[in-house]
C-alpha positions in Angstrom: 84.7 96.8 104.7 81.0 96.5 104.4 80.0 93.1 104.7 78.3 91.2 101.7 76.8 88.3 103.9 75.2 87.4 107.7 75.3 87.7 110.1 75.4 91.8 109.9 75.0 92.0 106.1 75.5 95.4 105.0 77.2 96.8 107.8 80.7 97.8 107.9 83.2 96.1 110.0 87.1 96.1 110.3 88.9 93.0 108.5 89.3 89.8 110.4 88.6 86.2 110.6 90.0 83.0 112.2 92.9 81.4 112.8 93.9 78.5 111.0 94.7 75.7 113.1 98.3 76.9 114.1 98.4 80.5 113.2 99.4 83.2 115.4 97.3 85.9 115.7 99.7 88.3 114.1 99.6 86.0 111.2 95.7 85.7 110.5 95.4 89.5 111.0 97.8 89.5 107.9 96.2 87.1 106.3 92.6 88.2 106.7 93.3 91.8 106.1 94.5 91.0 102.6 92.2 88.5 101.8 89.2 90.6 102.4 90.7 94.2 101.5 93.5 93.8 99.1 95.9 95.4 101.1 99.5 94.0 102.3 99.0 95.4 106.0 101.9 95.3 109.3 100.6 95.1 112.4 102.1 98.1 114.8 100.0 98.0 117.9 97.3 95.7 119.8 94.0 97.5 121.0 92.6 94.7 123.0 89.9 91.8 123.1 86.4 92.0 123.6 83.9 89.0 123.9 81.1 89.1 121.5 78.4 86.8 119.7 79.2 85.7 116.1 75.2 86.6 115.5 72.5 88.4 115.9 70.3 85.2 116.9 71.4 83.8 120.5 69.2 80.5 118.9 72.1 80.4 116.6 74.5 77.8 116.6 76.8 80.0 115.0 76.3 82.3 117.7 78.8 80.8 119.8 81.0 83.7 122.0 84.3 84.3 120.4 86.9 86.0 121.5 88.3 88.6 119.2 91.4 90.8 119.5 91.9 93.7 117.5 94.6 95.5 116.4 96.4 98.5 114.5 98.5 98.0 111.3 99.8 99.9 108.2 99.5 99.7 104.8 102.6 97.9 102.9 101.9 98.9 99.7 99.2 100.8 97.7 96.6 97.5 97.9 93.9 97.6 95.8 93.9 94.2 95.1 91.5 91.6 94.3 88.5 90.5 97.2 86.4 88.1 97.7 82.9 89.3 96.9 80.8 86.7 98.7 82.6 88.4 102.2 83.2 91.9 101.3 80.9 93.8 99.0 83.2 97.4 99.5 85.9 98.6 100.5 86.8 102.1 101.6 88.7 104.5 104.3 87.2 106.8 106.7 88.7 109.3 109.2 88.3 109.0 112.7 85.3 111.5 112.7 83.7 110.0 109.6 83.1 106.2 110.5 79.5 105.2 109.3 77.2 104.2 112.2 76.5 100.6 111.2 79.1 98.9 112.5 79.6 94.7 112.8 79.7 93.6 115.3 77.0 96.4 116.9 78.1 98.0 119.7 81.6 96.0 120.0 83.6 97.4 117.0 82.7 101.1 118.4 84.0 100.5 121.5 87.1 98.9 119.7 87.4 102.0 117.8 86.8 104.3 120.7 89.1 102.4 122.7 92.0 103.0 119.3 91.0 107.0 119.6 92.2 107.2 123.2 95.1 105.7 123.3 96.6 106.7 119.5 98.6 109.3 118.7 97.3 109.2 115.2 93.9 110.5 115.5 94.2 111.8 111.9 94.8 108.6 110.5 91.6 106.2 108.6 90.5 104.1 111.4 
């Protein structure tokens, strides 16, 4: 999805967000995916976590150091559905070969996305 507010406005990044106070992590990816895509998703694999910065600006206060996991999961249905334009401003699917350079968080979804590549057997697959 390319994002539709800061920190990284305009750049694309894969579907996330928090946990609720209580949720598993299987349940906010979910969650998030559909809230911000449209699409009713399954998770079927776990990449790993990276450590990032939730900004650009280490001045921040929002720019506290998360921890984010990422993970793999398949379409449900056909999606489509409604999003919430003041996160997501589009929505599309790109083959591993044609992911778009600008990429949120910089430098950490690429190596999330490298790190799918290597060890997925579905290499033709959107990622």
């Amino acid at each position: 999805m390319r994002r539709a507010h800061g920190p990284w406005e305009g750049a694309w990044c894969s579907p996330g967000g928090f946990c609720e106070p209580g949720e598993h992590p299987l349940q906010t990816v979910e969650r998030e995916v559909l809230e911000e895509s449209g699409y009713r998703v399954g998770v079927d694999g776990y990449i790993g976590v990276w450590v990032d910065r939730y900004a650009d600006d280490p001045a921040d206060p929002d720019a506290a150091v998360i921890n984010v996991a990422y993970y793999t999961a398949v379409a449900r249905d056909g999606g489509g559905g409604p999003v919430d334009p003041a996160e997501v401003s589009e929505v599309a699917w790109f083959p591993w070969d044609g992911v778009p350079a600008e990429l949120a968080p910089p430098g950490t979804l690429a190596a999330v996305l490298a790190a799918a590549r290597a060890g997925s057997s579905f290499a033709d697959r959107p990622g």
